[in-house]
N, C-alpha and C positions, 0 to 999 in steps of 0.2 A: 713482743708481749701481747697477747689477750685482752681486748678493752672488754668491756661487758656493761651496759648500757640499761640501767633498769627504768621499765616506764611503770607512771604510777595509776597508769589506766581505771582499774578496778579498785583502789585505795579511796577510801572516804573523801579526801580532799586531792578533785581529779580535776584538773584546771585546763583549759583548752590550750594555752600556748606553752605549759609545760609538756603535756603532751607531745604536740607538735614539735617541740624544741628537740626533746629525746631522738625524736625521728631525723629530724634533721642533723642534728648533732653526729648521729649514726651512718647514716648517707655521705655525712662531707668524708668523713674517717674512711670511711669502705674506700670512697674514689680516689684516697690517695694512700692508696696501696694498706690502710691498715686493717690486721684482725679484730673485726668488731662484732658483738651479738647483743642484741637488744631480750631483754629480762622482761618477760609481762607478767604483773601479778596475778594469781588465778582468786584472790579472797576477795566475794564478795559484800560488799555492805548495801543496807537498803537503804540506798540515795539515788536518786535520780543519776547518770551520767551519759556525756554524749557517748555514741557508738563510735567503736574505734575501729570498725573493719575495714571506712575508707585509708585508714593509715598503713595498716596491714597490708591490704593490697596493692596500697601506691609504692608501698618501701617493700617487696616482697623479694627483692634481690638482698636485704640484709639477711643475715641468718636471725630467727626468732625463736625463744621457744617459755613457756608456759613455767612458772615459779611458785610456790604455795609463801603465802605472807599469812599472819599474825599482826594481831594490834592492840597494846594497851595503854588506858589513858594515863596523865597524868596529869599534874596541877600546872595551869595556866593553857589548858584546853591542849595543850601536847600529848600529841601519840608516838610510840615506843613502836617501829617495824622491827619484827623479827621473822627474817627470812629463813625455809629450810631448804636443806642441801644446796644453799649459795656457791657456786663456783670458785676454787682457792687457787688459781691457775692464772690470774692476770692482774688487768685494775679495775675495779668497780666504780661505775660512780654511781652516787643516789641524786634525787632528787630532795626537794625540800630544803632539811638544816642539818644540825650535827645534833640538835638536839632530838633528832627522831630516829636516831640509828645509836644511841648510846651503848647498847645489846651487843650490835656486833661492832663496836669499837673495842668494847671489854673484851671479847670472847675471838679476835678475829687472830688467825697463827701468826707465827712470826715472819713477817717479807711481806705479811700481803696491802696491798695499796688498795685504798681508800678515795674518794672526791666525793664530799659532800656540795650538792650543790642546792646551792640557798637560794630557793624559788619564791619560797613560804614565810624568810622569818621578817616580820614586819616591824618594822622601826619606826618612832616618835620621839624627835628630839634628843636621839642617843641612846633612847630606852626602849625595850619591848612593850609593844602597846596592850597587850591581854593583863588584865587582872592588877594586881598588887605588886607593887615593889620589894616588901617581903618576900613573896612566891618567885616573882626574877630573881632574888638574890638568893632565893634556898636552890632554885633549878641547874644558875649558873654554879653554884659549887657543888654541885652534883656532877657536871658536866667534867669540874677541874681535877675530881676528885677520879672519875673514870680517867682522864689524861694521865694524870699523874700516876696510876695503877698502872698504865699502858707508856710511859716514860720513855722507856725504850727503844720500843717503835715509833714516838712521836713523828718523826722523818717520814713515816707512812702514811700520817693523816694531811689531807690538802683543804682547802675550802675555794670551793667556787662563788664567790660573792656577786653580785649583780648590780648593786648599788656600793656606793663609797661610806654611806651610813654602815652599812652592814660590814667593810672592812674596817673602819675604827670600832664596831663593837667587838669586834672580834678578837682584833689587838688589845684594846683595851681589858677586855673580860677572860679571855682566855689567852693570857701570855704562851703557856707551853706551849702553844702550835707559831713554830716559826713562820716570821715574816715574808718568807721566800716561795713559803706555803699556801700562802694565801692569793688567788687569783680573780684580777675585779674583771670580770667581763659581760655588759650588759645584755639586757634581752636586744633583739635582732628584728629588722623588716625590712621586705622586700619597698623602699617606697618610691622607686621607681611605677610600682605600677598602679600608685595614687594622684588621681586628678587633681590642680591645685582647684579649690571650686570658687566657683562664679553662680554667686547668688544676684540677680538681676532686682528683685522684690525691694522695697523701700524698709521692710520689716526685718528685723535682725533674726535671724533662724539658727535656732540653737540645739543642739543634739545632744542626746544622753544614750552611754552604750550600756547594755548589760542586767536593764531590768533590775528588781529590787534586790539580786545579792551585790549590785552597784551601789545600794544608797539611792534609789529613785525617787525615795519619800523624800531626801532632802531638797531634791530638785523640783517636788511639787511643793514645800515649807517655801523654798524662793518664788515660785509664781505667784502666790496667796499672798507676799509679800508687793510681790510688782503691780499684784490686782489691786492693793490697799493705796499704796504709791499713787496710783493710775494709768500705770504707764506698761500693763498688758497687752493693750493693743498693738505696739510695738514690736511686738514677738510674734514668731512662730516657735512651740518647743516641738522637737520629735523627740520618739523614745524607741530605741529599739532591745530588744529582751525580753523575758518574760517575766510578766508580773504577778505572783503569786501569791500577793497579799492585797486585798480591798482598796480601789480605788475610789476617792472622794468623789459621791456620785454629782455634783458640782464639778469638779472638775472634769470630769467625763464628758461633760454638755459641753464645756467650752470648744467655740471654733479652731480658736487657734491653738489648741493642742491637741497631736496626731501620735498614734500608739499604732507604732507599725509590726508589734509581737517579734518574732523571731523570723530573722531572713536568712536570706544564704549570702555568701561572702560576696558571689558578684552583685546582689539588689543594694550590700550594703556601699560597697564602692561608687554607685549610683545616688545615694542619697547622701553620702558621704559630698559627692562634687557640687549637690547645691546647699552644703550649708553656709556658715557665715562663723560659727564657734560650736565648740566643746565644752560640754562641763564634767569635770571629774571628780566628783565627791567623795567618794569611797578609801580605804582604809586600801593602800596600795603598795607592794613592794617594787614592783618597777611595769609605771602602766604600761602595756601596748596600746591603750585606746589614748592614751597623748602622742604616743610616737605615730599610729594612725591620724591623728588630726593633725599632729604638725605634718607629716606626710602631703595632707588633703590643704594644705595651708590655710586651715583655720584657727583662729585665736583659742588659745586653750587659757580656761579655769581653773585652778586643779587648786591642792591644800597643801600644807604640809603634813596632812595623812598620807599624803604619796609620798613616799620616805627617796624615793628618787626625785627630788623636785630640786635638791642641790646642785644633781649630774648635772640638768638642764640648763642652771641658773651660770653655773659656773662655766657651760662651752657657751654663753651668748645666746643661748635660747630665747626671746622678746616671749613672755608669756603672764598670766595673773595666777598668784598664789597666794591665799588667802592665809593666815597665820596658825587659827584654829578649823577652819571646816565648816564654821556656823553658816546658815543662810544668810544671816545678814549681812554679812561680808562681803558678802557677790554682786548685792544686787547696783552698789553703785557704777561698778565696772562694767554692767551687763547695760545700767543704765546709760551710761556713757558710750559704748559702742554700738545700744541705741541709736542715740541721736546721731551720730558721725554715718551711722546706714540711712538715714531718715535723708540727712541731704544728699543724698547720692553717692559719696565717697563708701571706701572699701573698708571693709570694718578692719582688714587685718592688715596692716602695709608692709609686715615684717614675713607676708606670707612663703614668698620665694627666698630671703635667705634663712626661715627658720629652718626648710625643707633640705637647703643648701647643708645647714649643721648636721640632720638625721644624718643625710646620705652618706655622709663624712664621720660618724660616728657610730652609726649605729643598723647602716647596711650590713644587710645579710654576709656578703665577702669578706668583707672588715672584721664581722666578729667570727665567722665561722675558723678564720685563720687565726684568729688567738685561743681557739677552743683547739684546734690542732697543736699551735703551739703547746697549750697547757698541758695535752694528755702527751707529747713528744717528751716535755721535761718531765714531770712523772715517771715514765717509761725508763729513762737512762739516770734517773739520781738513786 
């Protein structure tokens, strides 16, 4: 059977590791033996996004070809894709959620196979974290009410889930899509070719990825805080990403904050080996920047807005997770591995077996052979 592989390149919310993933995801399938074509969307939207010719050309032995999308909103900042002349000849999978394909779940013939995969939908506590509870609970029976129309086919619909949050929402909110259907396989990295780093400095140096659609302001709210404290000096923070909204021209003076804009993957690998921690503040479905730091064997921050922060907790991951996200919540922690760098010791001691768990769960090998598995069972049920 036909895999058919859609990337969301040109789509309003264009993410670099989903990107990536699709390509990837495409490549393992081709090498072993299966038919696969990767779907690029041709609709523009005016947003900024990276350029995708490097991927093009790197995967140029997949087959590729050019798709016309459609998009409309809907309540809780969800968009509706509606693709034309979709291929009806094999298995699709999307990106994102189930909730952004509702269109051609309704409308899709009889036999054809489906993989939603949930890139996008972001979890808090059980709950979608956009907007109103109301608007969750009128969206999701929107969603049941399309299922239920499509009853028949149910057998046809799969979900790729990334996080274990997002397989209990799933079950729990949409029963009709059987349990057998639903497959958790998490984001993926190569971290084999991440330095454990060795920061030598007395000063704790703390990294932030991704620039302000990361949440950067939060992580300058905790400096202001350490500045008040007194215990700045302590720190070095970087920042890598770009920052597109006004920086505190006070904080701009400070020494010991270094804004290294946007780099290329190997300068980041580089600065990556002399940190000491990570902070992850941002509103996460399943980060790559904590799998890259546990990688780099640095102490990661992260919240329970990273809706993956239970995967972690629950394989033995040694890391800090702040309850709500606030800056205040960090800064004892940040203060504490402070002082533990201040006398000489290693901020992070859990460095080598956190890196131990990645490689164990969450290497590239590991997952790419349950992403075959999944589309093998698809294929013959």
């Amino acid at each position: 059977m036909k895999l058919y592989l859609i990337s969301p390149i040109d789509i309003k919310y264009s993410f670099r590791a989903t990107e990536r993933y699709i390509y990837e995801y495409a490549d393992y399938l081709r090498k072993h033996g299966k038919d696969v074509e990767i779907l690029i969307t041709k609709r523009k939207i005016k947003s900024k996004k990276q350029n995708n010719d490097n991927l093009i050309r790197k995967y140029r032995k997949i087959r590729q070809q050019f798709i016309d999308c459609r998009e409309f909103l809907l309540p809780l900042k969800w968009y509706i894709f509606i693709y034309k002349d979709l291929p009806r000849d094999g298995i699709i999978y999307f990106p994102y959620s189930i909730y952004d394909y509702l269109y051609e779940v309704l409308f899709k013939p009889k036999g054809q196979k489906y993989i939603m995969g949930s890139h996008s939908m972001h979890l808090k506590n059980g709950r979608m974290i956009e907007n109103h509870q109301l608007l969750e609970s009128a969206l999701n029976s929107l969603v049941n009410l399309v299922l239920w129309l499509r009853r028949r086919e149910i057998k046809n619909i799969y979900i790729h889930a990334i996080n274990t949050a997002q397989v209990d929402y799933i079950k729990q909110n949409f029963k009709l899509i059987k349990e057998e259907n639903i497959f958790y396989i998490p984001n993926m990295i190569n971290a084999e070719k991440y330095r454990i780093a060795k920061n030598k400095s007395n000063k704790l140096r703390v990294v932030h990825i991704g620039g302000t659609d990361k949440d950067a302001h939060s992580v300058f709210s905790i400096i202001k805080l350490l500045k008040e404290d007194g215990h700045i000096n302590d720190f070095e923070f970087y920042f890598i990403g770009k920052l597109s909204e006004r920086v505190d021209p006070e904080l701009m003076k400070m020494p010991n904050l270094h804004f290294l804009g946007e780099i290329s993957e190997k300068s980041k690998l580089k600065v990556l080996s002399t940190m000491d921690a990570i902070i992850v503040p941002a509103y996460e479905t399943f980060s790559m920047v904590v799998l890259e730091g546990l990688a780099s064997g640095l102490y990661v921050l992260t919240s329970k807005k990273n809706a993956a922060w239970r995967d972690f907790k629950e394989l033995g991951i040694k890391l800090f997770v702040a309850e709500n996200g606030q800056p205040v919540e960090y800064i004892k922690a940040l203060e504490n591995l402070a002082a533990v760098k201040k006398i000489g010791k290693n901020a992070n001691r859990y460095a080598d077996y956190n890196k131990n768990i990645v490689i164990k769960n969450f290497g590239e090998s590991i997952v790419l052979k349950k992403i075959l598995g999944m589309f093998e069972y698809t294929e013959h049920i």
